[in-house]
C-alpha angles and dihedrals in degrees: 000000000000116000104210119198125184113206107198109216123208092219135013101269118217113274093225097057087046092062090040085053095053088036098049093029108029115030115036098044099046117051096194092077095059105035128076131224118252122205111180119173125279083005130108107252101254131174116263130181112270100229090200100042116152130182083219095064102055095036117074139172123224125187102216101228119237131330086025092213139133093282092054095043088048082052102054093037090054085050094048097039086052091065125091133229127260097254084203100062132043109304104238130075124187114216120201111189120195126216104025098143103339085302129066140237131227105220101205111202117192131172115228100233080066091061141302131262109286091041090056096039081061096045095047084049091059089059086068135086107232098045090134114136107273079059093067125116128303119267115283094257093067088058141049092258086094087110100052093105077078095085094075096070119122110281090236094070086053099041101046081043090061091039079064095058094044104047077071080085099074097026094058121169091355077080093064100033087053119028090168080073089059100047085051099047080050095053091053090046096045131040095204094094099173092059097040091058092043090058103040099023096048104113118233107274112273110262107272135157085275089060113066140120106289123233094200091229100119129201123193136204141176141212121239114254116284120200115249094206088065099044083051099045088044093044084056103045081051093048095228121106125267086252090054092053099050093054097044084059096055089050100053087041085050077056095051101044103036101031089104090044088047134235134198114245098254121029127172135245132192115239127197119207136197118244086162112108101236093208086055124100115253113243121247092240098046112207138166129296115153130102119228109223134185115246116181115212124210100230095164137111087293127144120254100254090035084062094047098048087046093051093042094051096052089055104059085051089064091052094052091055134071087240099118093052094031086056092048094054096048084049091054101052095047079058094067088055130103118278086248093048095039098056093055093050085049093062103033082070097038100054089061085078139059095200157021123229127184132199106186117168121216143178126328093211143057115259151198130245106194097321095330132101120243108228103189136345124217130179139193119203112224118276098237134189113333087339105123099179137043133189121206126189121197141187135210138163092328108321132089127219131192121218119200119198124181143173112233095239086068098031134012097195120002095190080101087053093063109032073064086053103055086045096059096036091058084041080068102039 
């Protein structure tokens, strides 16, 4: 559960005003980095302070071998992102890699637990040096916090939601042997009776060449800049929204590339969405506030339009429904359970998808990274359970990029996944 985010950088910055940014920026402000995560027994895991933090130990210089180019940077990312954290020390480690194209990158690497995707967009943004107010994030459309309107649902969706989650507890595995229990102790929780049966009733996905046994060796990819002006021109020409269009694009690129492999005609994909106010301040101590939610893509022998109008009407289903706060509250609860209990709910949820897909808004203008200028920024939501791809869309200072990370069980090499993305996402455009 690490999110992983590579900022490209137009020049090699000064080591020493690196370590005064994380220092000035980073750490002091924000307690997590340099705090560890205690688990004592019987306990709930909580942050302490790491009596023998050190900056040195979490910031780390790496030469890219010859020729220094996009192949060999995707190679040492995927070894670096394989790696796990040091469970002992703060979860997070910053990576600035000298040579890549005359310039260098910075390879952030956070752990989950610290914050999700839009707080740490933010955070990241304050270790810059034009983080003034038009460099904010990009409007809520470009991003999934299309659905944080959702927070201002009533309390008691959200409360007998997380009741649910919690009541595993004491049901214990009668939860897992019978799901059908489950599904039945959420009905009597939740009146929303459609999205309750499509959490807990969804079957698993249907075995595919997405869904194999992982190896836990990752490899990573990215798509080349695409113009936001043109995805939006395009959305609204359409009449769909920018969000609608992106992942259209990803179902019809999952066809072409897998099509030999074979894939079902629907296959489901787990969406995180926003429930954090963006014009809010970000807490001191981050945290998580987002809802995972199913969304089931159309990857068969579809037009493109037809595509298009069936993805974007699922969507605005989901809109229409409590799914994205009914979800946060479940979650929640599952979270209160016992380790044990807690890693079978968590997979009895996560084996109903064959995927993970991302949509973080950045910033709308060019910065600055300790003198430099940041060229362009990617992410790659974590690979989780038995989840052996992830798609991250990001996007900075007016373009949108697409990241592709996969396990090698899935997929030995995803450069492939997004040069088809590109092409079916200029098909739409």
């Amino acid at each position: 559960m690490v999110v992983n985010s590579l900022v490209m950088l137009g020049a090699m910055p000064d080591l020493d005003a690196v370590v005064d940014v994380l220092r000035e920026r980073l750490i002091q402000p924000f307690p997590r980095f340099r705090q560890r995560v205690t688990d004592p027994l019987g306990r709930r895991p909580a942050f302490e302070d790491d009596p023998n933090f050190d900056l040195a130990d979490h910031l780390h210089r790496r030469a890219l071998p010859a020729p220094a180019d996009q192949a060999a940077l995707r190679e040492l990312i995927g070894d670096l992102v394989s790696a796990p954290l040091d469970p002992n020390r703060p979860l997070w480690h910053a990576y600035l890699i000298e040579g890549y194209e005359g310039g260098a990158a910075v390879l952030w690497r956070i752990h989950h637990c610290i914050a999700d995707g839009i707080a740490l967009s933010r955070v990241l943004l304050t270790t810059t040096d034009d983080a003034d107010a038009d460099s904010g994030v990009a409007p809520a459309e470009a991003g999934h916090s299309t659905l944080g309107r959702l927070a201002s649902i009533p309390g008691d969706v959200v409360s007998a939601a997380g009741s649910v989650g919690r009541a595993a507890v004491h049901e214990g595995m009668e939860s897992l042997a019978h799901p059908e229990h489950l599904r039945e102790l959420a009905g009597g929780a939740l009146r929303d009776v459609a999205t309750t049966a499509k959490l807990f009733g969804s079957p698993p996905d249907e075995p595919s060449a997405l869904r194999v046994p992982l190896t836990g060796r990752r490899r990573v990819a990215w798509s080349t800049p695409f113009p936001l002006a043109e995805i939006k021109e395009a959305a609204h020409r359409r009449q769909v929204t920018i969000n609608d269009l992106l992942i259209t694009a990803l179902a019809a690129s999952l066809r072409d590339v897998f099509e030999e492999a074979g894939l079902p005609d629907e296959i489901h994909t787990m969406v995180p969405f926003n429930l954090r106010a963006l014009d809010a301040p970000v807490p001191a101590d981050l945290g998580n506030d987002f809802a995972l939610i199913l969304l089931e893509l159309p990857v068969g022998d579809l037009a493109p339009a037809e595509r298009l109008r069936e993805l974007s009407s699922r969507m605005g289903k989901i809109k229409d429904s409590h799914e994205a706060p009914i979800a946060y509250g479940i979650v929640g609860g599952i979270g209160l359970t016992p380790p044990w209990l807690e890693d079978r709910l968590i997979g009895f949820f996560s084996e109903k998808a064959s995927l993970v897909v991302t949509n973080v808004p950045g910033p709308r203008r060019q910065l600055h990274f300790s003198g430099v200028p940041v060229e362009r920024i990617l992410v790659w939501a974590p690979c989780s359970g038995s989840l052996g791809m992830t798609v991250s869309i990001f996007s900075y200072a007016g373009e949108v990029t697409v990241g592709f990370m996969t396990d090698t069980a899935v997929v030995a090499d995803p450069d492939p996944l997004a040069r088809a993305y590109e092409h079916e996402l200029s098909r739409l455009c």
